[in-house]
MOPAC internal coordinates of N, CA, C and O (Angstrom, degrees):
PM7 1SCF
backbone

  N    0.0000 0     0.00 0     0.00 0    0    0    0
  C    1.4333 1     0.00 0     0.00 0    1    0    0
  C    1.5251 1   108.56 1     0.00 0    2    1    0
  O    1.2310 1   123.20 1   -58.38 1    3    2    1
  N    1.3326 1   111.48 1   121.62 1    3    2    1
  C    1.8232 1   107.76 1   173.72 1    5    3    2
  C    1.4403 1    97.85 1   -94.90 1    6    5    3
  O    1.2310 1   127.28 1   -30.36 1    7    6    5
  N    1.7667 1   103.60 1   149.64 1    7    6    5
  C    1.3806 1   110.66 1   158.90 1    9    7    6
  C    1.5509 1   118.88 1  -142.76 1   10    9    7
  O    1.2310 1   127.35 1   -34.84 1   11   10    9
  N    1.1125 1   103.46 1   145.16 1   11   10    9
  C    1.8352 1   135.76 1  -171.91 1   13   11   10
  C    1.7809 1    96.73 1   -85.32 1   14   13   11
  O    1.2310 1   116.30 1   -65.59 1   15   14   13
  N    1.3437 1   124.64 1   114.41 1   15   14   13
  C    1.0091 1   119.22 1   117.94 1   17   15   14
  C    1.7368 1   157.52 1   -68.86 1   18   17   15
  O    1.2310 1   115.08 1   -33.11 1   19   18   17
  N    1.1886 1   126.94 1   146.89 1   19   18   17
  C    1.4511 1   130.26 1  -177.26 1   21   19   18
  C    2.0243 1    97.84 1   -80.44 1   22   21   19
  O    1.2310 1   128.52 1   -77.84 1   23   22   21
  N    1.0803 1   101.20 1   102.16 1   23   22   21
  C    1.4179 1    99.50 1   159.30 1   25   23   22
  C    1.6496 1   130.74 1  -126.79 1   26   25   23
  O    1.2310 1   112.09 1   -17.44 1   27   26   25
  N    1.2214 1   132.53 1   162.56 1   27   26   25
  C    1.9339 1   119.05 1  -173.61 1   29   27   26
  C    1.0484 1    85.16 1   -87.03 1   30   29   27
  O    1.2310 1   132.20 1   -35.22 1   31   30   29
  N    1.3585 1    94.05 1   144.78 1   31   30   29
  C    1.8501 1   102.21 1   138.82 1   33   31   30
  C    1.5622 1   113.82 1   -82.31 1   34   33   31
  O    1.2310 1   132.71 1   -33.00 1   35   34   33
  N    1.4072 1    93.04 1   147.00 1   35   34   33
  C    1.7147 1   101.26 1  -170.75 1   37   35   34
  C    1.7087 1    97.29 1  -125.36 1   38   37   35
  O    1.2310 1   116.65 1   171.78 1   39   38   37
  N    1.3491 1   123.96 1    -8.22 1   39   38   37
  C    1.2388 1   127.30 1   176.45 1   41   39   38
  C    1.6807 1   126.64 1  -178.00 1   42   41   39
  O    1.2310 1   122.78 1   -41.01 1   43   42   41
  N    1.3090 1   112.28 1   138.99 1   43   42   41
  C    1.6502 1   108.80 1  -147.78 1   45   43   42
  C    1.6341 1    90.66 1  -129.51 1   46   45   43
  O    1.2310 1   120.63 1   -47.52 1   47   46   45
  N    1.4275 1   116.40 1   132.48 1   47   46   45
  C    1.5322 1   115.91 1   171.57 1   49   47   46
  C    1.3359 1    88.67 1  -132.77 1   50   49   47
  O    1.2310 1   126.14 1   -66.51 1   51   50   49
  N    2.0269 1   105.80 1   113.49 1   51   50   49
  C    1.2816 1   103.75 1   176.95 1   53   51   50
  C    1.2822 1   119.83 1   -93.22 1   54   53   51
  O    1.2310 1   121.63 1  -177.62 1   55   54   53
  N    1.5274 1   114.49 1     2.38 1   55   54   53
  C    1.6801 1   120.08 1   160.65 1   57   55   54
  C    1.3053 1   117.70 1   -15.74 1   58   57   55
  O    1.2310 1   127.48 1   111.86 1   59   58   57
  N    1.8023 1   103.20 1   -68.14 1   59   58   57
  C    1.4417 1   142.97 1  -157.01 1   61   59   58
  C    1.6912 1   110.15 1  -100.60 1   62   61   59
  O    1.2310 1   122.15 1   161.99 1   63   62   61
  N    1.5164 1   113.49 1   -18.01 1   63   62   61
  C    1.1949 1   126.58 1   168.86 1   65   63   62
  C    1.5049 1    98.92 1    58.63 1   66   65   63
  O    1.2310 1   117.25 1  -123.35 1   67   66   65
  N    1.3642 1   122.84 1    56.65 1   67   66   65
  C    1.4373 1   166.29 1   173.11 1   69   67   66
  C    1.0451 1   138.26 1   -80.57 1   70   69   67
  O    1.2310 1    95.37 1    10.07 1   71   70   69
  N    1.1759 1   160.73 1  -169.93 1   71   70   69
  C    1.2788 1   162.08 1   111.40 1   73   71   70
  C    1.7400 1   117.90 1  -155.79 1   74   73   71
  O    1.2310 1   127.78 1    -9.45 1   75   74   73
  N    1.4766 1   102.62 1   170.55 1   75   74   73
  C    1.1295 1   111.99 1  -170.18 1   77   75   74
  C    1.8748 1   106.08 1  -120.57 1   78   77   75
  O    1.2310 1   112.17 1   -71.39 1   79   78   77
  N    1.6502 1   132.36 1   108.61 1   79   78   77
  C    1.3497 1   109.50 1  -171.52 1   81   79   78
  C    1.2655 1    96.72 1  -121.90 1   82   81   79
  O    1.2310 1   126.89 1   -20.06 1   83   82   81
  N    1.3175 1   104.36 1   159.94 1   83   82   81
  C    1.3480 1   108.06 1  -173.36 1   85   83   82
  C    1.9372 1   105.78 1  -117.31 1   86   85   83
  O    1.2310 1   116.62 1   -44.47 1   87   86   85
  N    1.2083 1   124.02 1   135.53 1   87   86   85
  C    1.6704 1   122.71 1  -171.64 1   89   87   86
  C    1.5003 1    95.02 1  -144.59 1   90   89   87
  O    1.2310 1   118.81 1   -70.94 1   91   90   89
  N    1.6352 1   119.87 1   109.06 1   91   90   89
  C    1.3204 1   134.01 1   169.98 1   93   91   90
  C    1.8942 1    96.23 1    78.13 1   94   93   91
  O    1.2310 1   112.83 1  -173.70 1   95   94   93
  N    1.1096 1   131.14 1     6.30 1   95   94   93
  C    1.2721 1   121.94 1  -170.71 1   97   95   94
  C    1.3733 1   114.58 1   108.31 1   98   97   95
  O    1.2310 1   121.55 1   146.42 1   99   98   97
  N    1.4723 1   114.63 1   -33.58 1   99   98   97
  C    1.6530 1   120.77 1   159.57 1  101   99   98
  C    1.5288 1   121.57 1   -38.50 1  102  101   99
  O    1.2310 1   110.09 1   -87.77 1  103  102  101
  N    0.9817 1   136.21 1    92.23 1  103  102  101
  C    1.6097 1   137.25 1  -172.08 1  105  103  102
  C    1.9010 1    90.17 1   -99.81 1  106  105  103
  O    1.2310 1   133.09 1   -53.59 1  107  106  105
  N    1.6404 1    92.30 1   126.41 1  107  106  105
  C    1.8459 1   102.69 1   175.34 1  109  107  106
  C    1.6335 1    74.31 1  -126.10 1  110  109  107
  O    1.2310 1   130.76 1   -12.33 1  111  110  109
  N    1.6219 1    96.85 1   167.67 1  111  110  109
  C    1.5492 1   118.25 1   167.62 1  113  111  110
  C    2.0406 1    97.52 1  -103.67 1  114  113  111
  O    1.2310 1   126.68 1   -21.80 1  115  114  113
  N    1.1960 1   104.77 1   158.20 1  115  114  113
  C    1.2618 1    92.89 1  -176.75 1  117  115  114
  C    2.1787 1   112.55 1  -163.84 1  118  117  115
  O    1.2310 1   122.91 1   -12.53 1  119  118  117
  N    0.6791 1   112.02 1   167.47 1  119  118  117
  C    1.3612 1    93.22 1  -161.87 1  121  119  118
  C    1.5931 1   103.72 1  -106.75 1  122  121  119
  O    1.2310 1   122.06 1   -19.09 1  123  122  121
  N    1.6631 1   113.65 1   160.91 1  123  122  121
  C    1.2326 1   111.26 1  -156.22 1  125  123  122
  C    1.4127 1    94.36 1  -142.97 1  126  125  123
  O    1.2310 1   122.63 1  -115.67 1  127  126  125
  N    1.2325 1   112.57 1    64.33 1  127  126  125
  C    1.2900 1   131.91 1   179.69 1  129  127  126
  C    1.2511 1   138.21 1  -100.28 1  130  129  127
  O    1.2310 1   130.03 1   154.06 1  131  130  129
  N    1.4980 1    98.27 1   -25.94 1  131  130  129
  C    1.8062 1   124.97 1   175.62 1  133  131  130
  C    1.3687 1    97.60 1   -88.92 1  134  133  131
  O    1.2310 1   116.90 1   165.91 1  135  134  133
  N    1.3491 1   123.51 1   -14.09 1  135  134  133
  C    1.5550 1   123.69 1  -159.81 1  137  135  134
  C    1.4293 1   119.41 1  -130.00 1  138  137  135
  O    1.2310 1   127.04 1   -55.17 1  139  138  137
  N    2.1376 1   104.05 1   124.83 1  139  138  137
  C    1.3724 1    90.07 1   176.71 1  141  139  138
  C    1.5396 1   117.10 1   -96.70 1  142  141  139
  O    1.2310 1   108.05 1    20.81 1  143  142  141
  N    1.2473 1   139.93 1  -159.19 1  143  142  141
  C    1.4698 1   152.34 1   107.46 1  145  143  142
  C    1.9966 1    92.24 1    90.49 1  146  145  143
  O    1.2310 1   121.98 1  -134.28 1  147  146  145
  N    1.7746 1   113.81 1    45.72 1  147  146  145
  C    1.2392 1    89.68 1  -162.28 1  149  147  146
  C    1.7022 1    71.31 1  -109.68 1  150  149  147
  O    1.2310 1   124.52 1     2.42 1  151  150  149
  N    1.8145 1   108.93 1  -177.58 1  151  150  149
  C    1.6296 1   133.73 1  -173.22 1  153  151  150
  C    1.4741 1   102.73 1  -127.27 1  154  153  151
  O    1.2310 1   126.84 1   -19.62 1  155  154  153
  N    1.3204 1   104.45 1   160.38 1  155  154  153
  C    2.2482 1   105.85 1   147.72 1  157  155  154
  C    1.1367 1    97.29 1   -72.57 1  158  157  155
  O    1.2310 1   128.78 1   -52.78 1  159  158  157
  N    1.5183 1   100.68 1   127.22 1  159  158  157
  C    1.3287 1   105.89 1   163.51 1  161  159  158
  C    1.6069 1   101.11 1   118.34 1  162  161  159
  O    1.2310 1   122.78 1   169.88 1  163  162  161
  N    0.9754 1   112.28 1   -10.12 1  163  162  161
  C    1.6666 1   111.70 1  -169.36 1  165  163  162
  C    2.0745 1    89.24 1   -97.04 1  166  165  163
  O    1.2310 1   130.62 1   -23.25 1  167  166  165
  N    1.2484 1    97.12 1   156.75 1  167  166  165
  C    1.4002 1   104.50 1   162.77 1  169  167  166
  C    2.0230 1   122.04 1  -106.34 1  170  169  167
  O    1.2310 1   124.55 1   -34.49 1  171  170  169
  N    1.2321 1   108.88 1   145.51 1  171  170  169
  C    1.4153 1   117.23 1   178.17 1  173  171  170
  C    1.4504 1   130.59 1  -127.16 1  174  173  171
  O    1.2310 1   126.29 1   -40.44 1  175  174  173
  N    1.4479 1   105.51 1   139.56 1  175  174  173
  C    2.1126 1    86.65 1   179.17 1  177  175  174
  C    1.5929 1   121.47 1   -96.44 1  178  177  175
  O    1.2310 1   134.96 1   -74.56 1  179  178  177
  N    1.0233 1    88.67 1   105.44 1  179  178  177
  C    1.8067 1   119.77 1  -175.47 1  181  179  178
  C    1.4772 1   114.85 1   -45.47 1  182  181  179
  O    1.2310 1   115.57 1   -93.11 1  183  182  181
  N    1.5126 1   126.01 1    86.89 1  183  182  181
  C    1.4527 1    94.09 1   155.39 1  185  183  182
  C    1.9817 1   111.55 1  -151.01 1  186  185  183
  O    1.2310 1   133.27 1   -30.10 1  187  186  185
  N    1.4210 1    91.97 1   149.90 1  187  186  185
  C    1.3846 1   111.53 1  -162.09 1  189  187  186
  C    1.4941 1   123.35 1    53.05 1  190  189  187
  O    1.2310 1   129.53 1  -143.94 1  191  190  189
  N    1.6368 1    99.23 1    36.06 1  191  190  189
  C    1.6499 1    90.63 1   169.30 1  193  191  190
  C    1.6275 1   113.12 1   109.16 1  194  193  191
  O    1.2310 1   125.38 1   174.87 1  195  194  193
  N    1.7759 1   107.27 1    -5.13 1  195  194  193
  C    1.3261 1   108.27 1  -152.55 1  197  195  194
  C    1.5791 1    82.89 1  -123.73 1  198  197  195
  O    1.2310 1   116.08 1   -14.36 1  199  198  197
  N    1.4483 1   125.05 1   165.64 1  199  198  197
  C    1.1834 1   127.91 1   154.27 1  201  199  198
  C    1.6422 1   102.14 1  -100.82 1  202  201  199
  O    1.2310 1   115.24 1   -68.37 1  203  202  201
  N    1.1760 1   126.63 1   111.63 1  203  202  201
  C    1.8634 1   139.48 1   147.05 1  205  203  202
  C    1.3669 1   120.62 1   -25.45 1  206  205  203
  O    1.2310 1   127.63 1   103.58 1  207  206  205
  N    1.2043 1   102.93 1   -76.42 1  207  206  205
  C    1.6149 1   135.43 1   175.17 1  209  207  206
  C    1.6624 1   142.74 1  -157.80 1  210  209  207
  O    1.2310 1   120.61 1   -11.32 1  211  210  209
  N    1.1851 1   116.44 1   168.68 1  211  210  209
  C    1.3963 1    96.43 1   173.17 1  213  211  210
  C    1.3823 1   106.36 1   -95.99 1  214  213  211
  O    1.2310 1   128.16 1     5.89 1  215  214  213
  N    1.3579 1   101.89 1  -174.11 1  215  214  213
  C    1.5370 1   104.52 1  -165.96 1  217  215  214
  C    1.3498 1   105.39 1  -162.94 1  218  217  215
  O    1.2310 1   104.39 1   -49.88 1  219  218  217
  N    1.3517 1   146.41 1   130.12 1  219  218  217
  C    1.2273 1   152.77 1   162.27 1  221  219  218
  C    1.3077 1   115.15 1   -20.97 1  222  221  219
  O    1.2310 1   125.32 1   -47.76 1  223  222  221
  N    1.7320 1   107.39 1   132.24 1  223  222  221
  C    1.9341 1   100.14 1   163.35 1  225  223  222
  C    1.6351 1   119.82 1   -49.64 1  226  225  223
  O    1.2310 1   123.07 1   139.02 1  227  226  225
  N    1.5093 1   111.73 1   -40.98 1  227  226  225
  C    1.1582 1    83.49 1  -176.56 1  229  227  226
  C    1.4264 1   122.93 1   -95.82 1  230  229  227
  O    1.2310 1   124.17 1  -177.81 1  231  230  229
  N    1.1674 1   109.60 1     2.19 1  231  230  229
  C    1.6981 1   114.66 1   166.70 1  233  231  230
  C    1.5540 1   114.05 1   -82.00 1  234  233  231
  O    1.2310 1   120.45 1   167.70 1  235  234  233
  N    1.0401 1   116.74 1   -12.30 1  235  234  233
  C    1.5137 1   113.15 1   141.88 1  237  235  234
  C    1.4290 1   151.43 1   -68.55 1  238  237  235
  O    1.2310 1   135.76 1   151.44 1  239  238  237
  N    1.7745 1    87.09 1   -28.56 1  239  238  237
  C    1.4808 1    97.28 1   177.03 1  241  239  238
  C    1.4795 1    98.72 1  -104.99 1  242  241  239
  O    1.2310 1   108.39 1   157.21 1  243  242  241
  N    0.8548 1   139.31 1   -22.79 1  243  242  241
  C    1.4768 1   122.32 1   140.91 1  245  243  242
  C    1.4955 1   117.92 1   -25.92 1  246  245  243
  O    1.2310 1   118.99 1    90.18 1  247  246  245
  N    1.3604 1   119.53 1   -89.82 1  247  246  245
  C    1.3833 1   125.22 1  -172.49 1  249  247  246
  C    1.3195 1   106.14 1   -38.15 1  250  249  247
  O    1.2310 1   108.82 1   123.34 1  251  250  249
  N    1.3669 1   138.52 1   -56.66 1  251  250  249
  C    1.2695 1   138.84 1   155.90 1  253  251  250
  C    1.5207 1   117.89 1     4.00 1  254  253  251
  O    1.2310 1   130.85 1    85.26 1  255  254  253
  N    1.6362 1    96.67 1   -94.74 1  255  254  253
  C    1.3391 1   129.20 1   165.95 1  257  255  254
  C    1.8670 1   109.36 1   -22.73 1  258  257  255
  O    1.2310 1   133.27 1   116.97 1  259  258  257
  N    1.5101 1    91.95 1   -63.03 1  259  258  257
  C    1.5288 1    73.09 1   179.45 1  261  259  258
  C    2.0441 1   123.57 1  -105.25 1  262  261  259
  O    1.2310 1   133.12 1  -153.08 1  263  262  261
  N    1.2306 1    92.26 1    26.92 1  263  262  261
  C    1.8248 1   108.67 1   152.09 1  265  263  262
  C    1.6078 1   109.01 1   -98.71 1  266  265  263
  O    1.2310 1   120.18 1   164.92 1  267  266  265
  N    1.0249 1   117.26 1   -15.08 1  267  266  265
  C    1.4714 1   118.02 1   164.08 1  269  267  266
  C    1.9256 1   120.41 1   -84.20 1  270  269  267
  O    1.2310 1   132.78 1   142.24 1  271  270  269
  N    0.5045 1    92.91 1   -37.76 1  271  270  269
  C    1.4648 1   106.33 1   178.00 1  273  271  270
  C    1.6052 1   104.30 1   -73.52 1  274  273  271
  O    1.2310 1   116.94 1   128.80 1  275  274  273
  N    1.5295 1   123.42 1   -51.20 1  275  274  273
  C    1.2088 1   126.85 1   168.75 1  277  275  274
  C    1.3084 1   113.42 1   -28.92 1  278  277  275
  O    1.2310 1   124.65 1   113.61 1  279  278  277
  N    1.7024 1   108.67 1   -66.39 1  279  278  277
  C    1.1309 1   122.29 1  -151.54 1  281  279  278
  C    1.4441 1    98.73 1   -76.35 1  282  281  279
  O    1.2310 1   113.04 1   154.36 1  283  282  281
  N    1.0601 1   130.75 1   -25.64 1  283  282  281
  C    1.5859 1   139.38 1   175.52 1  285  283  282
  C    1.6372 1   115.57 1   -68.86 1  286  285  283
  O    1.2310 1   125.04 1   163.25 1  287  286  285
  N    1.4167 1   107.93 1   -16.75 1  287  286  285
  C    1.7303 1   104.22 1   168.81 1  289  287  286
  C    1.5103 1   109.40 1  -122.24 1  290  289  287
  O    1.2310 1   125.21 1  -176.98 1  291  290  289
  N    1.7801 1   107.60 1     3.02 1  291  290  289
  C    1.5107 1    81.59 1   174.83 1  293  291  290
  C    1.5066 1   116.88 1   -81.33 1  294  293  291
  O    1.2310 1   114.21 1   -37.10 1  295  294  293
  N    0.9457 1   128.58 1   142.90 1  295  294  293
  C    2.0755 1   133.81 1  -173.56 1  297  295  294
  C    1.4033 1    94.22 1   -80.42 1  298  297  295
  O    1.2310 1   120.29 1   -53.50 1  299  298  297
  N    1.8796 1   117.06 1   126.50 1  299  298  297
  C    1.2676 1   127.28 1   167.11 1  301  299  298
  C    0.9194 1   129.11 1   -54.40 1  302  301  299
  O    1.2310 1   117.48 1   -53.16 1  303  302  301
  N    1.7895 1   122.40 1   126.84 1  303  302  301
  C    1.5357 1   106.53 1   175.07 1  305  303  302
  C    1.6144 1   130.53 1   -95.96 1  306  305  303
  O    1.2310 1   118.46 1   -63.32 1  307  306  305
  N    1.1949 1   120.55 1   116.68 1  307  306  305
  C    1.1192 1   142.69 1  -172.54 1  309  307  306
  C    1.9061 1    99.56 1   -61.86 1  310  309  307
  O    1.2310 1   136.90 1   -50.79 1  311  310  309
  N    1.6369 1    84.87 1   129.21 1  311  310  309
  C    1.2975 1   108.66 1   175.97 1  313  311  310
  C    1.2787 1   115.55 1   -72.48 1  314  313  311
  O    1.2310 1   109.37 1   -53.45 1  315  314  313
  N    1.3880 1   137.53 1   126.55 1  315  314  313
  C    1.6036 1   133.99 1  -163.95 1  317  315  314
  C    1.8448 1    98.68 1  -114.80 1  318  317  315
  O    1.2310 1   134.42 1   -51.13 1  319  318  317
  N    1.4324 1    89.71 1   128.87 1  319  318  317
  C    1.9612 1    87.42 1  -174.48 1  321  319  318
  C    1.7182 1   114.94 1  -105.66 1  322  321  319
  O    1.2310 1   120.10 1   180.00 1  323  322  321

């Protein structure tokens, strides 16, 4: 299963056709190659390094919301030695 995160861009070098996003405070650089007409400040769905698409603030913080919640009922799995 692949998955896309919603992250901002917080900074764009279109030299390199680049960017910089930031998700929980995590800032990756990431490439913006699949993607046109994006800003700082815009949100994108992140995966392996690539920007997908953009995507609405609040359809980001949605998805968020409920990858947080996920992670809050899934039960840890214990390492068996």
């Amino acid at each position: 299963m692949c998955l896309a995160l919603p992250a901002e861009i917080v900074e764009i070098d279109p030299t390199l056709d680049k960017a910089t996003v930031s998700l929980e405070g995590v800032k990756k650089e990431i490439s913006l190659a699949l993607v046109e007409d994006v800003s700082v400040g815009d949100f994108v769905l992140v995966h392996v390094g690539y920007a997908l698409s953009k995507v609405s603030r609040s359809e980001a913080e949605k998805t968020l919301e409920l990858m947080a919640q996920v992670g809050q009922k899934t039960p840890q799995i214990e390492e068996v030695s």
